[in-house]
C-alpha positions in Angstrom: 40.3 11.2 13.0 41.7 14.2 11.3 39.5 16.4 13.5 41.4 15.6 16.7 44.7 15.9 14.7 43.6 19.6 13.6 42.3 20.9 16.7 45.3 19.4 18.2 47.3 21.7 16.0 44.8 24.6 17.0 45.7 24.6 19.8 49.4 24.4 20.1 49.2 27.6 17.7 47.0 29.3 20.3 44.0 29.4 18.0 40.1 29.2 19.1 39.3 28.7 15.2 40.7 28.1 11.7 39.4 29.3 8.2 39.9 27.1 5.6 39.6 28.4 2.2 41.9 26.0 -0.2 39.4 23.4 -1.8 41.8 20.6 -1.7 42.4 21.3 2.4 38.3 21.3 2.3 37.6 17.8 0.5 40.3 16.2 2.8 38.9 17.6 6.2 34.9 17.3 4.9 34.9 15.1 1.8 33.0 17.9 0.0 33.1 17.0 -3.7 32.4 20.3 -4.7 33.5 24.3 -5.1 32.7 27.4 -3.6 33.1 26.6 0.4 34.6 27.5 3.3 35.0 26.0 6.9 35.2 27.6 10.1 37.0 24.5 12.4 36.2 25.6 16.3 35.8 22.9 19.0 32.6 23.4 19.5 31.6 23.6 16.1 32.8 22.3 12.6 31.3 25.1 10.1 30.6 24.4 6.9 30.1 27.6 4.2 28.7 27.3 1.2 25.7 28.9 -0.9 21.9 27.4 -2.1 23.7 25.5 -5.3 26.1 23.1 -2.8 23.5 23.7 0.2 21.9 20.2 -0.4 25.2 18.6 -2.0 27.1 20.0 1.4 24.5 18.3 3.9 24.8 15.1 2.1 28.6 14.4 1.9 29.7 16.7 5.2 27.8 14.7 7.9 29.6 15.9 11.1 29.6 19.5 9.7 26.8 22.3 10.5 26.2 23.1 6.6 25.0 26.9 6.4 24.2 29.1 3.6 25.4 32.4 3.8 23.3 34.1 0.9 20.4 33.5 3.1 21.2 36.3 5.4 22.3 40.3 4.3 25.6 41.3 3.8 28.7 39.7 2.9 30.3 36.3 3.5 32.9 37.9 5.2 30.0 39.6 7.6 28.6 36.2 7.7 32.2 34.9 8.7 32.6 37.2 11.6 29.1 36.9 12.7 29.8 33.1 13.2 33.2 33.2 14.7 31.3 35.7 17.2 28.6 33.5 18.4 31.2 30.4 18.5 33.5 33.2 20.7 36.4 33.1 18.8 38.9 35.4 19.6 42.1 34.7 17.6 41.4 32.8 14.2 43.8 31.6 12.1 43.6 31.3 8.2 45.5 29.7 5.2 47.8 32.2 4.0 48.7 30.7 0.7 45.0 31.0 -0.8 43.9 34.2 0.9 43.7 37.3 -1.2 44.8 40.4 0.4 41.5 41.8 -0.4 39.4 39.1 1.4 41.5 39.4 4.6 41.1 43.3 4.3 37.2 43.3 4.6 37.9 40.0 7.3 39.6 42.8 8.8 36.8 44.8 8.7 34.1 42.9 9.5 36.1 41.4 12.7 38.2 44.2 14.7 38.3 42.5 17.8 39.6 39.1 16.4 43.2 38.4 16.2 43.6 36.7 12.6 46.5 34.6 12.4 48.3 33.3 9.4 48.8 30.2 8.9 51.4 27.3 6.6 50.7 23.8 5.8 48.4 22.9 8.3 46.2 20.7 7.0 48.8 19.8 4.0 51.1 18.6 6.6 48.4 15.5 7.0 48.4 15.5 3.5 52.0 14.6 3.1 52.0 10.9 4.1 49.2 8.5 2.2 47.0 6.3 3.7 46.6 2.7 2.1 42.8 4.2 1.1 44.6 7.3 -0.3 46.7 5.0 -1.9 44.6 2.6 -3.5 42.8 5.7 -5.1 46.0 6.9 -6.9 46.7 3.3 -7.5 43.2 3.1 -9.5 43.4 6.6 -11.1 46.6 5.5 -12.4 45.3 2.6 -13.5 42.9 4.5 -15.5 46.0 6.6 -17.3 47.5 2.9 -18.3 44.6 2.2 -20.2 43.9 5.2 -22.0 47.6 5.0 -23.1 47.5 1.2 -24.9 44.6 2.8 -26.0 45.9 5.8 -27.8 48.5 3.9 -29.6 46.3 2.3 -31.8 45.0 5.5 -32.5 48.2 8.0 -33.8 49.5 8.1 -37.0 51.1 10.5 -39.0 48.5 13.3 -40.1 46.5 13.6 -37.1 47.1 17.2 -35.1 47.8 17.1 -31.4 44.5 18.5 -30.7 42.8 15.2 -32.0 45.0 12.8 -30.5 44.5 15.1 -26.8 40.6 14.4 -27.4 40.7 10.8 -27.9 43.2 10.0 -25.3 41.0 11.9 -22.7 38.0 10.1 -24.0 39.7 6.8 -23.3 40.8 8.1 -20.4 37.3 9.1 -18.9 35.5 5.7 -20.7 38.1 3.9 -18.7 36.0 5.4 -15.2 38.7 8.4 -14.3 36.1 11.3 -13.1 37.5 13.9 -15.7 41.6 14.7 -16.7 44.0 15.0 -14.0 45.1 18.0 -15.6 45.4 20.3 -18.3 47.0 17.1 -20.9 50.4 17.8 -22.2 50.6 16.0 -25.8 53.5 17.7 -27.7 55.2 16.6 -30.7 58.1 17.1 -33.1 60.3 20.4 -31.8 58.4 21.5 -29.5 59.1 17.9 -27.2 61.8 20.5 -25.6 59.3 22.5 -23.9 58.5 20.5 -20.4 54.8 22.0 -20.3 54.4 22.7 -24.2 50.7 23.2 -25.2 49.1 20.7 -27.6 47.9 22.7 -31.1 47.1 22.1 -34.4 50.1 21.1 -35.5 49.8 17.4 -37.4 51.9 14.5 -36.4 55.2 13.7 -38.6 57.0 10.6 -39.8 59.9 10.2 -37.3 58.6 12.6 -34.9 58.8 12.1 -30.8 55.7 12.6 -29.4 55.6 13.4 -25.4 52.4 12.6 -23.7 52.2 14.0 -20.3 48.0 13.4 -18.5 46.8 11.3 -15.0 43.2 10.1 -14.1 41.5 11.0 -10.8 39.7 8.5 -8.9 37.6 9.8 -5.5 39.3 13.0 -6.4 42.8 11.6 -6.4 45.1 11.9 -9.0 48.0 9.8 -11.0 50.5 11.8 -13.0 52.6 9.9 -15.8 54.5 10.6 -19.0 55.5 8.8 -21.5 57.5 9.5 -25.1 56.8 7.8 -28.0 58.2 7.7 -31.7 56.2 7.6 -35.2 57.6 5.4 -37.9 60.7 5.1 -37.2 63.8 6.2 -34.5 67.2 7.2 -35.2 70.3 7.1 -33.4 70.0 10.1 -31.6 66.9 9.7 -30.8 67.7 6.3 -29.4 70.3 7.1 -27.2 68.6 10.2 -25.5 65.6 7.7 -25.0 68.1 5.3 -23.5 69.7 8.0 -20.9 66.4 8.8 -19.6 65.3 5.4 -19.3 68.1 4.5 -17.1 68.1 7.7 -15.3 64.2 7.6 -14.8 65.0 3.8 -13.4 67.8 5.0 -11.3 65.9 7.9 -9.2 63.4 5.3 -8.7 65.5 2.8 -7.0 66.9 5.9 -4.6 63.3 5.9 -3.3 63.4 5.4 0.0 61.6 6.4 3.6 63.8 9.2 5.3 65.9 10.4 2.4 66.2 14.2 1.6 64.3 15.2 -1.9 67.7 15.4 -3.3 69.0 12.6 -3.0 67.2 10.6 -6.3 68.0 13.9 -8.0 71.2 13.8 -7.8 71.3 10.0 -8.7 69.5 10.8 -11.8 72.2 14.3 -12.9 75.1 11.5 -12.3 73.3 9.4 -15.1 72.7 12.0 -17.5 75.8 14.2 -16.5 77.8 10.7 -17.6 76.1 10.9 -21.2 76.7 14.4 -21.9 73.4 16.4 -21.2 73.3 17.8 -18.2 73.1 21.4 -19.7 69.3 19.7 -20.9 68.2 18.3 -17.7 65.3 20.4 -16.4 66.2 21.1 -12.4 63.6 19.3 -10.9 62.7 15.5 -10.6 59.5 15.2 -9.2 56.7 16.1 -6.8 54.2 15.0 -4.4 50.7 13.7 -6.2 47.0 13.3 -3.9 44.0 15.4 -4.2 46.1 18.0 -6.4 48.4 17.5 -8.6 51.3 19.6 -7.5 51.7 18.8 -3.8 54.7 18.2 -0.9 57.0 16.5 -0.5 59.5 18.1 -3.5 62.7 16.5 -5.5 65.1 18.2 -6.9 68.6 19.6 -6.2 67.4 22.2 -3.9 65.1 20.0 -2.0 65.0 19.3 1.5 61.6 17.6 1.7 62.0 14.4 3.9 60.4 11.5 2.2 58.2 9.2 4.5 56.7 6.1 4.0 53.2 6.6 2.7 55.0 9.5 0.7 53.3 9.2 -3.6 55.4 11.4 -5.8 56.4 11.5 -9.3 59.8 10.6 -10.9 60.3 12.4 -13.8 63.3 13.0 -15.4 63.9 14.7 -18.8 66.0 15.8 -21.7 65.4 19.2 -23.3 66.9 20.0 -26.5 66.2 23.4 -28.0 65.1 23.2 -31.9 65.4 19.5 -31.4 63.3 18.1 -29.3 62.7 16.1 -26.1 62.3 12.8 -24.0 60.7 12.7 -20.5 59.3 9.3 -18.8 57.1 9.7 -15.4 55.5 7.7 -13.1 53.7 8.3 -10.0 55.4 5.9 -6.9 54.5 5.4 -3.5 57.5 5.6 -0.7 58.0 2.6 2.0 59.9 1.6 4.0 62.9 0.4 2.2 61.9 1.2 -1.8 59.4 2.2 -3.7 56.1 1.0 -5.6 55.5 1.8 -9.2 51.9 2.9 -9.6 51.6 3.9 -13.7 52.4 0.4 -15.2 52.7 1.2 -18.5 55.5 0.3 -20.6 58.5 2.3 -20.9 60.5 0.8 -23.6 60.8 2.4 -26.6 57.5 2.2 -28.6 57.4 2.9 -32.1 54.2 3.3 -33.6 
């Protein structure tokens, strides 16, 4: 139970209670589906702080948690905060540093001058970091969701069509295919502008013998798949080819480096040798990949300055790329899951060289 595992942690900290604020950290502890929540985690009580729109949503997904509605009573939530922590006696409380503002811990300051507050890092992320085989399996199905919306989509892009359009489609497929909404924001670049890593889709309409970069993931049970793939319309040419071919065989190479107990840059630096050997290192963005689970950007990290341990149960992204100012761009991604000796490709779909 990740209860035991968190008050565990509590208490080697020296903490009576912990405020969780970060609404991925909230879903994993509660399974609350929704926004605007808090928890105050004590031992004798598992807190649950939301207002009357979640109220009824809260009590029916967080069934060990004491659901309360703070609007209900006068003053602030931080009032209602310390009132709580007062009649649960908690003395020294720790919080999650990363997500609190300075101006929500300034009135928690306030509202609480006899209670130590205590920041804290990673707590509840460093459960996050190894996957369960259900945790798993949902990534596995939101990425299944990604593969089909992709086959999809190619039957759909032609020259003519603007970026914008193609974005809707694919995100229609995507959520007819069962994904809960878009992973994130969808990258779908084309042309040029392929050099930018996290260019913005636009009006701009599709060209004969231009690269097109699509970069989107499903979510499944609020899990998500990341993936990328590059695709050419019409027709290829040599350059083109080549820089397709490099990645390819780079993107393949830091996949087999996958392995439990490796340093983050290890694959990294298996993928530079590749694309260091062809000549483009000066276009290889510094970072490989990253972690993937209830968000999209999580631990563990790869990339030459990483010293993230992978683990078995580990699901991260391998995602290697070629950026060319002025002319463009190639990047292939997939989201993997870490064992023991290797490495499971979750995205299935086809990374050769598709011209539509």
């Amino acid at each position: 139970m990740i209860d035991s595992k968190v008050f565990e942690k509590m208490k080697e900290l020296g903490m009576d209670g912990l405020l969780l604020i970060n609404d991925s950290n909230i879903r994993y502890v509660s399974s609350y589906t929704g926004s605007d929540a808090y928890i105050l985690m004590a031992p004798d009580q598992k807190t649950f702080i939301t207002d009357a729109r979640y109220t009824e949503q809260a009590q029916m997904e967080c069934k060990t948690f004491t659901v309360s509605e703070w609007k209900k009573t006068i003053g602030s939530l931080e009032a209602f905060i310390a009132d709580t922590a007062a009649k649960l006696g908690i003395r020294r409380l720790g919080f999650e540093r990363k997500y609190m503002s300075y101006d929500f811990y300034d009135r928690l300051v306030t509202e609480m001058p006899s209670v130590e507050l205590m920041p804290t890092q990673n707590i509840i992320e460093s459960f996050r970091y190894i996957k369960n085989e259900e945790e798993i399996d949902c990534i596995r199905k939101a990425a299944s969701f990604a593969d089909i919306a992709f086959e999809k989509i190619l039957e759909v892009i032609k020259p003519g069509l603007t970026e914008n359009e193609i974005v809707l489609e694919l995100e229609y497929y995507l959520k007819k295919a069962g994904s809960e909404g878009i992973g994130f924001q969808t990258i779908l670049i084309s042309g040029k502008k392929t050099s930018m890593p996290h260019g913005i889709p636009s009006g701009k309409k599709i060209e004969y013998g231009d690269f097109i970069t699509m970069d989107f993931g499903g979510i499944y049970n609020g899990y998500r798949s990341d993936m990328t793939r590059t695709i050419a319309v019409g027709k290829v040419d040599d350059e083109q080819r080549r820089i397709y071919s490099v990645i390819k065989e780079a993107q393949n190479r830091g996949v087999n480096a996958l392995k439990s107990e490796i340093v983050g840059n290890i694959p990294d630096q298996q993928v530079r040798e590749v694309i260091d050997q062809a000549g483009y290192i000066d276009y290889y963005y510094p970072g490989l990949g990253h972690g993937v689970g209830l968000d999209i950007h999580e631990a563990p990290f790869m990339g030459i300055q990483s010293k993230d341990i992978l683990k078995s149960g580990c699901v991260v992204t391998v995602e290697p790329g070629i950026y060319i100012p002025d002319w463009g761009g190639v990047r292939i991604e997939d989201t993997v899951v870490v064992n023991q000796n290797g490495a499971e490709i979750l995205t299935k779909a086809s990374k050769a060289l598709i011209v539509v």
